[in-house]
C-alpha positions in Angstrom: 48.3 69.3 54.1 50.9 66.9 53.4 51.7 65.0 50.1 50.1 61.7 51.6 46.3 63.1 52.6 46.1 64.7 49.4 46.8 61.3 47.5 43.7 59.9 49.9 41.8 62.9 49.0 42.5 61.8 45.1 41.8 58.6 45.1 38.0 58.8 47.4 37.1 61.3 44.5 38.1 58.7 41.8 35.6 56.2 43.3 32.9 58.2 43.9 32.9 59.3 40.1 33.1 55.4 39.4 30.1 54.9 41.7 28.1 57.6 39.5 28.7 55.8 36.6 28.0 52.9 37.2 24.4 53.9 38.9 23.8 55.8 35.9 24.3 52.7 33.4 22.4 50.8 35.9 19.3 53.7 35.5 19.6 53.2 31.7 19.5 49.4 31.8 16.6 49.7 34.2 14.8 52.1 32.3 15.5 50.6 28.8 14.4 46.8 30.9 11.5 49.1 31.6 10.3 50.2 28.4 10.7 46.6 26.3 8.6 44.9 29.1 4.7 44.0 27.9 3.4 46.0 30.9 4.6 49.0 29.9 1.6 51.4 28.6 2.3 52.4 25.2 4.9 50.2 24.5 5.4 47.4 21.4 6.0 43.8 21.9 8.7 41.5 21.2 7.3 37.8 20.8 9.0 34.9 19.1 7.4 33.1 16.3 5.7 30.5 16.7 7.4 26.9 16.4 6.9 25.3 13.2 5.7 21.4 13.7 8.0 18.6 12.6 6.9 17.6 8.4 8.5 14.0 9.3 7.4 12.1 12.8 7.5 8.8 14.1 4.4 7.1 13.1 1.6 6.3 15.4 -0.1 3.3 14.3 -3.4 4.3 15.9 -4.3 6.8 12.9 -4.9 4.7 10.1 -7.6 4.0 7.0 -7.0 0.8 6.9 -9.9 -1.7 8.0 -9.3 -4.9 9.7 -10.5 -8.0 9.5 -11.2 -10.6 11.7 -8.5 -13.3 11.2 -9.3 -17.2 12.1 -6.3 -19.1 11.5 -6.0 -22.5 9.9 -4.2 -24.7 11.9 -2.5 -27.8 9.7 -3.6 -30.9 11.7 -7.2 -29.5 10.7 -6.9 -29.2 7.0 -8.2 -31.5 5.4 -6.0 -32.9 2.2 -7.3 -34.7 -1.1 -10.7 -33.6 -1.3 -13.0 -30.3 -1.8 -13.5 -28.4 1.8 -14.5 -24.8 2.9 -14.9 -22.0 5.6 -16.1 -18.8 5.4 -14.7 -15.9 5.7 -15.8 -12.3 7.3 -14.6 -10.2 5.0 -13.9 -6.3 5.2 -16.9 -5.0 3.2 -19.6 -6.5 5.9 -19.9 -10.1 3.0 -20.2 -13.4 4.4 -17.6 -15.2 1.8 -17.9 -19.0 1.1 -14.6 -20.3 0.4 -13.8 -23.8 -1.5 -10.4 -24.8 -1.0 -8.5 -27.9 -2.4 -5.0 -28.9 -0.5 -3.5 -31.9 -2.1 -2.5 -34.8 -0.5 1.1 -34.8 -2.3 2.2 -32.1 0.4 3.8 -32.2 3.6 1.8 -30.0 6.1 4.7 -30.2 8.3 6.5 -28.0 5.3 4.3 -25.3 4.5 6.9 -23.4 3.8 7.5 -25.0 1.2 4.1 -24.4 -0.2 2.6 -21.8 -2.5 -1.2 -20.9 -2.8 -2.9 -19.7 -5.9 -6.4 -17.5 -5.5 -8.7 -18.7 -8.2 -11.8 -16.2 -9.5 -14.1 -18.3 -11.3 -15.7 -17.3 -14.7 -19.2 -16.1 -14.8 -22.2 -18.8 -15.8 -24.5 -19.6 -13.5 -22.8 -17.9 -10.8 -23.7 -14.7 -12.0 -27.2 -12.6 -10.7 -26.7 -13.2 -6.6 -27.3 -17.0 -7.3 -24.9 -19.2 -4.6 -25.5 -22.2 -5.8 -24.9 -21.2 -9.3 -22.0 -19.4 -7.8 -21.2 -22.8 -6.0 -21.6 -25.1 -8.7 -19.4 -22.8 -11.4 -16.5 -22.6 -8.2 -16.0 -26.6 -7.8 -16.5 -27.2 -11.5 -12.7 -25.3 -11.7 -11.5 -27.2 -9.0 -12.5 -30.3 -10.7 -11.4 -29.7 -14.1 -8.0 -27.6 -13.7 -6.7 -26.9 -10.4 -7.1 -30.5 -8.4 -5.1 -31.9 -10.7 -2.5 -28.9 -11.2 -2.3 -28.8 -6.9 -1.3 -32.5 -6.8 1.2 -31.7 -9.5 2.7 -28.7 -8.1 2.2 -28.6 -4.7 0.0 -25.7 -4.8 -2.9 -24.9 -2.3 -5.9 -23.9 -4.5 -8.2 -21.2 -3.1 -11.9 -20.7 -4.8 -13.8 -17.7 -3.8 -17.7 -18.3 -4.4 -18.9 -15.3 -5.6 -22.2 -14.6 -6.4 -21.7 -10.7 -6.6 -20.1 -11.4 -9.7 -16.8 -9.7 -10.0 -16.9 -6.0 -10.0 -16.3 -3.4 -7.5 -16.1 -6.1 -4.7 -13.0 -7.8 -6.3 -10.4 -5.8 -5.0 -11.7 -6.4 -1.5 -12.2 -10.1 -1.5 -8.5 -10.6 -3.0 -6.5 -8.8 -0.6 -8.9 -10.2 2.2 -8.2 -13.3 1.5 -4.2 -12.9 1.0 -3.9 -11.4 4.4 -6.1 -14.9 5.5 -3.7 -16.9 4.0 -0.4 -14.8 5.2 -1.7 -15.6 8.8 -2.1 -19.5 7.8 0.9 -20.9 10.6 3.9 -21.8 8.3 2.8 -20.7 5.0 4.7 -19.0 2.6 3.2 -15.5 2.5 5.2 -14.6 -0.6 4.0 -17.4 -2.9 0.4 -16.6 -2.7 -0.6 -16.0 -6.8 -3.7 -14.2 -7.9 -5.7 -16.2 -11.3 -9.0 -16.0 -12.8 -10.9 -16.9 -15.6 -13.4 -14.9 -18.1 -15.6 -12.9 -15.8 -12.9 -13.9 -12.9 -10.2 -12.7 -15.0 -11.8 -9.5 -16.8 -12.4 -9.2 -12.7 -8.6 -9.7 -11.4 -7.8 -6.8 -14.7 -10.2 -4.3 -14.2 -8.9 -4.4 -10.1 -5.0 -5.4 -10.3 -4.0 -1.8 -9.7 -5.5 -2.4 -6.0 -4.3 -5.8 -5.0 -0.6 -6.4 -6.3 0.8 -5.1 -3.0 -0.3 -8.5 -1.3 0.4 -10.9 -3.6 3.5 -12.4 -5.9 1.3 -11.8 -8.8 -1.1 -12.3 -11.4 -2.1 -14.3 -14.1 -5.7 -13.6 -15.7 -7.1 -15.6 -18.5 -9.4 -15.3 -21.2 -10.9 -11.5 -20.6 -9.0 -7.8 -20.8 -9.6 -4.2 -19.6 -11.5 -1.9 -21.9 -9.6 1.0 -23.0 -11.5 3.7 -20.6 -10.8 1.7 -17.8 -7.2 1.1 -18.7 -5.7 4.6 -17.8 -1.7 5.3 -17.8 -1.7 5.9 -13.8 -4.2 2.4 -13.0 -1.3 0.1 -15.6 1.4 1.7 -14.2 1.3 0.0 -10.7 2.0 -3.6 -13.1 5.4 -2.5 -12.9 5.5 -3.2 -9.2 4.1 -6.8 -10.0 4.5 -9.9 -12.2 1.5 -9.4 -14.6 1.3 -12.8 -17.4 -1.9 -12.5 -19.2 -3.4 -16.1 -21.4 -5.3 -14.5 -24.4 -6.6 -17.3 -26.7 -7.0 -15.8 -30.5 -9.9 -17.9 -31.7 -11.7 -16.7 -28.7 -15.6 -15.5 -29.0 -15.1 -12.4 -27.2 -12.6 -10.9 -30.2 -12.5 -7.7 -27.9 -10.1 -9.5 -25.6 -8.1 -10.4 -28.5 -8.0 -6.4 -29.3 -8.1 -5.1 -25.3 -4.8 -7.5 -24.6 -2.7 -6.1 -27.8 -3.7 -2.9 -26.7 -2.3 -3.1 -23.2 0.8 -4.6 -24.0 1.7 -1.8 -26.4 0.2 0.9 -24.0 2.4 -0.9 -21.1 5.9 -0.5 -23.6 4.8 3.1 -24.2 4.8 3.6 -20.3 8.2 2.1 -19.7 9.6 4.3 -22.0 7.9 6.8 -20.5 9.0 6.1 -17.1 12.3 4.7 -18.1 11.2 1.4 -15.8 11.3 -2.0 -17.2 7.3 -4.1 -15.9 7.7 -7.7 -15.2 5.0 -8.1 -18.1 3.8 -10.7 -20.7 1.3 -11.4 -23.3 1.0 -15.0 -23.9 -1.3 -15.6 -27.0 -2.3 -18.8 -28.3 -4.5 -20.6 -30.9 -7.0 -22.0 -28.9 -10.8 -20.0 -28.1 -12.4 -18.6 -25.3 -11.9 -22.3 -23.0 -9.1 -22.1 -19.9 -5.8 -23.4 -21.5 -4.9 -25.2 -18.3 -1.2 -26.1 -19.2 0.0 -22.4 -19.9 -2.0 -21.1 -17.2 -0.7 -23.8 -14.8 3.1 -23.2 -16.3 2.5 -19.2 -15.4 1.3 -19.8 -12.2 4.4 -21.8 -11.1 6.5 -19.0 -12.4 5.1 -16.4 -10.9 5.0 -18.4 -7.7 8.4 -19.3 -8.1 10.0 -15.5 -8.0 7.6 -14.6 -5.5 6.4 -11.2 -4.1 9.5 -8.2 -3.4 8.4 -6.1 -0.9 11.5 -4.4 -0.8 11.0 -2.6 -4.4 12.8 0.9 -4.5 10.6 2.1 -6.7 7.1 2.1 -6.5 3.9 3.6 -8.6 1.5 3.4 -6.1 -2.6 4.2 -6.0 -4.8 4.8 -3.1 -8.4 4.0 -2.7 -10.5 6.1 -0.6 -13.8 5.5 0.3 -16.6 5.5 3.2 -19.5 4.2 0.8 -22.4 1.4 1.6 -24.0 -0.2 -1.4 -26.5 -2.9 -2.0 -26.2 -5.7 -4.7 -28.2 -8.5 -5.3 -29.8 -9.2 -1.4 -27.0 -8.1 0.4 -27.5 -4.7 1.8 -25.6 -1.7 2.7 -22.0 -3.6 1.9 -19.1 -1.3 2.6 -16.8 0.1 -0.1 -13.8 0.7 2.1 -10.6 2.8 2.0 -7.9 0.7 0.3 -4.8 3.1 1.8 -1.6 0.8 1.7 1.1 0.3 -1.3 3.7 -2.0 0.1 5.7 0.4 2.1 3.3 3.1 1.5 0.2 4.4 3.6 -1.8 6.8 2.5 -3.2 8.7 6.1 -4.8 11.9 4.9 -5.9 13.1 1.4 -7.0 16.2 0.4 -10.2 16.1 -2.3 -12.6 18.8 -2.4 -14.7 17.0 -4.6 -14.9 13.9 -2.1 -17.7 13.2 -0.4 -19.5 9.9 1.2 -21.0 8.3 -1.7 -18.4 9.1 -3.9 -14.9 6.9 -4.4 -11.4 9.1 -4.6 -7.9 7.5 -6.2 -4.6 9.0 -6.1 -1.9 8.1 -7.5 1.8 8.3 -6.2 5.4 7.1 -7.4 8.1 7.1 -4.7 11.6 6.2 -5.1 14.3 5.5 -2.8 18.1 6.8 -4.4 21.5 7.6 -2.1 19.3 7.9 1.7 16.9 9.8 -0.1 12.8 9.2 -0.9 11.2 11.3 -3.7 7.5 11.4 -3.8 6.6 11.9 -7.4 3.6 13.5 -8.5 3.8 12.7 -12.2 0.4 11.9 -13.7 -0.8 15.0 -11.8 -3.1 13.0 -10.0 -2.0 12.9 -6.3 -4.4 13.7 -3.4 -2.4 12.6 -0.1 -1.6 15.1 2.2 0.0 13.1 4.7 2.2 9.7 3.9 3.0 7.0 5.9 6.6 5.8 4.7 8.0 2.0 6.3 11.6 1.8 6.4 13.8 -0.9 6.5 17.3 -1.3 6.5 16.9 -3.8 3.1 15.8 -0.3 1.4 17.9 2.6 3.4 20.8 3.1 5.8 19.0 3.5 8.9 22.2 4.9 11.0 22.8 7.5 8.3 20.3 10.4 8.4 17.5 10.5 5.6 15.6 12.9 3.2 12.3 13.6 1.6 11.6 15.2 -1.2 8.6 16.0 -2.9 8.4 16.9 -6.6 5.7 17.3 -9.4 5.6 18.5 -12.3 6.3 22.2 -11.5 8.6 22.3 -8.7 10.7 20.1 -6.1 10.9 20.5 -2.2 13.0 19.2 0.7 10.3 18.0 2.9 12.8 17.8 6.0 15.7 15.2 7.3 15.9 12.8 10.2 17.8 10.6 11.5 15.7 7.3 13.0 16.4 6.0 16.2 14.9 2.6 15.6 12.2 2.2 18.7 12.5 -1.5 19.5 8.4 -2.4 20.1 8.2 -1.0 16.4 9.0 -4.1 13.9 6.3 -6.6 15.6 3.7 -3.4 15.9 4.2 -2.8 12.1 3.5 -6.7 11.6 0.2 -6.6 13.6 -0.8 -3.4 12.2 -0.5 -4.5 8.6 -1.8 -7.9 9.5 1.0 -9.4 7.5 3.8 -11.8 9.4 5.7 -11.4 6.7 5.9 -7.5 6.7 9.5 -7.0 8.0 10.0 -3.4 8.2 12.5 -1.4 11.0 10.6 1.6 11.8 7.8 4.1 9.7 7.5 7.8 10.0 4.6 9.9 8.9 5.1 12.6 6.7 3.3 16.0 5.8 3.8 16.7 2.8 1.6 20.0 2.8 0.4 20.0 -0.7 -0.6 23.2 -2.1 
């Protein structure tokens, strides 16, 4: 055999041991294949775990506590200037509401812009006991004797709620029902709109601020004061979110007012320090009784008017109001104590209260902050029961191109809730309007949060 076959010879042998090996790796990969596969008898299974759903997603405004009302708009070349008119209003808790209304004939209604609007709660009387006329009668006697003349003077629309429920638990309700009528008023300012009330209107307005600053620039209660088991740290603390000017007269009859007001004002210095947050707070006193002082009053109207309402606050101490209860009073029947769920750029969506139920009433309280593209959700009077959060954003309040966190903290511990980046969807700013039932609610984008509380 020469030198040239037996090279030939080498080299078939070479592949054929290649060939073997490679068949044999191919058996073991088979075989291992084989063994890992969920139909093999006897075998264990390898299964990923499962996906973990997103703590922070674009809100869908469907899901919601919030009620709606049924809006009828004023137009201008209807109202009626320089004399006493009315409408009513259907009003979120199931309440026919007579409404007296005075707009002055010193305005332009061309200008509405221009305008502000003061609520007015009248004092008790003969309006209290489920009495309408009574209730009537007491309304246009403080049109007629304070705020005719102080809307010609200050080109203020003056707005008298007749209430004959007197002013309890239905407060809260009628206020922020009747701010979201006026916000949808064509032309008016939606940021000058003040909150007042006198005696039973203002120990009313005190009693409930906690649940109605959010919609308006302010208020101004006269004559009346919150008792001190009603006055907790986390109800005061949402003043600080508001501009809160309280008249007190010293010579008045009701000397507990005299006491409740002093009391509040220190309890609201001991909070700031506290929170290390300065309120938009002040106690006028003077020497006068238990009577409306309608100069001062008039004089903190204006001012509140004049700053107007910041929704844009970066730091907010928000309560919630859940609820699903009916109630009678007086001869209205089964009237419904709805959820109040909304804090200026807050929305409470789901809480989490064991001891909730139907005819019961749940609050929670919440401060959030917005610092360097981050929001913190404080839970620092141990008192909050969302679970899920609705957060608006804007781009007055955060850096919308730059990615943002949420963090939850109480007491105990802090979390990273997640991070996102927002891609701003472009339907969203004039849904958020409609949704909130406020043309004045300017706000990019929201996103609803889990915040898994546990």
């Amino acid at each position: 055999m020469d030198k040239f076959s037996i090279k030939i010879i080498f080299f078939l042998l070479i592949l054929i041991s290649c060939s073997k090996e490679n068949n044999s790796f191919l058996e073991e990969v088979k075989n291992s294949s084989s063994k890992n596969s969920p139909a093999s008898a006897g075998t264990t299974t390898t299964t990923l775990p499962p996906s973990v759903p997103d703590p922070i997603q674009y809100c869908d405004l469907s899901k919601t506590k919030i009620k709606k009302m049924k809006l009828g708009v004023l137009s201008p070349q209807l109202l009626t200037q320089g004399e006493v008119s009315s409408f009513n209003l259907s009003t979120t808790i199931e309440y026919d509401l007579r409404v007296q209304y005075y707009i002055p004939s010193s305005i332009d209604l061309t200008k509405l812009d221009e305008v502000s609007s003061v609520i007015f709660l009248h004092g008790g009387g003969g309006s209290t006991g489920g009495l309408p006329d009574g209730a009537l009668g007491v309304a246009n006697t403080y049109i007629n004797s304070f705020l005719r003349d102080f809307s010609e003077e200050n080109q203020f629309i003056s707005i008298v709620p007749v209430s004959p429920l007197n002013w309890g638990w239905n407060t809260s309700f009628i206020v922020r029902d009747l701010a979201k009528y006026l916000k949808n008023v064509e032309g008016l300012n939606p940021n000058k709109i003040v909150v007042s009330g006198h005696s039973m209107g203002g120990m009313g307005l005190s009693r409930s601020s906690y649940l109605v600053i959010d919609q308006v620039a302010g208020v101004a209660p006269s004559a009346s004061g919150v008792e001190v088991e009603k006055r907790q740290d986390w109800k005061i603390s949402s003043y600080f979110n508001t501009i809160f000017k309280r008249q007190q007269g010293l010579n008045d009859h009701f000397e507990e007012f005299v006491t409740y007001s002093r009391e509040e004002e220190a309890q609201i210095n001991d909070l700031s320090a506290l929170l290390n947050f300065d309120p938009n707070y002040r106690l006028y006193e003077h020497n006068g009784n238990h009577n409306l002082n309608a100069s001062e009053l008039g004089e903190q109207i204006r001012e509140i008017a004049s700053e107007g309402r910041n929704i844009y606050q970066k730091r907010l101490f928000a309560n919630f109001y859940f609820s699903e209860r009916r109630r009678d009073i007086f001869q209205w029947p089964n009237l419904h104590l709805h959820s109040l769920p909304t804090f200026f750029w807050l929305e409470a969506l789901e809480f989490d209260d064991p001891n909730f139920d139907t005819d019961q009433v749940s609050t929670s309280t919440l401060i959030a902050e917005i610092k360097d593209q981050k929001i913190f959700l404080q839970d620092q009077f141990r008192r909050n029961k969302v679970n899920k959060l609705r957060i608006y954003l804007s781009n007055e309040l955060l850096d919308l191109s730059k990615p943002i966190q949420i963090i939850y903290e109480d007491q105990d511990k802090s979390k990273k809730i997640g991070e996102k980046t927002i891609i701003i969807r472009s339907e969203s700013k004039e849904n958020i309007k409609k949704h909130m039932q406020d043309a004045s609610f300017e706000f990019d984008e929201c996103i609803d949060v889990t915040l898994n509380l546990d």
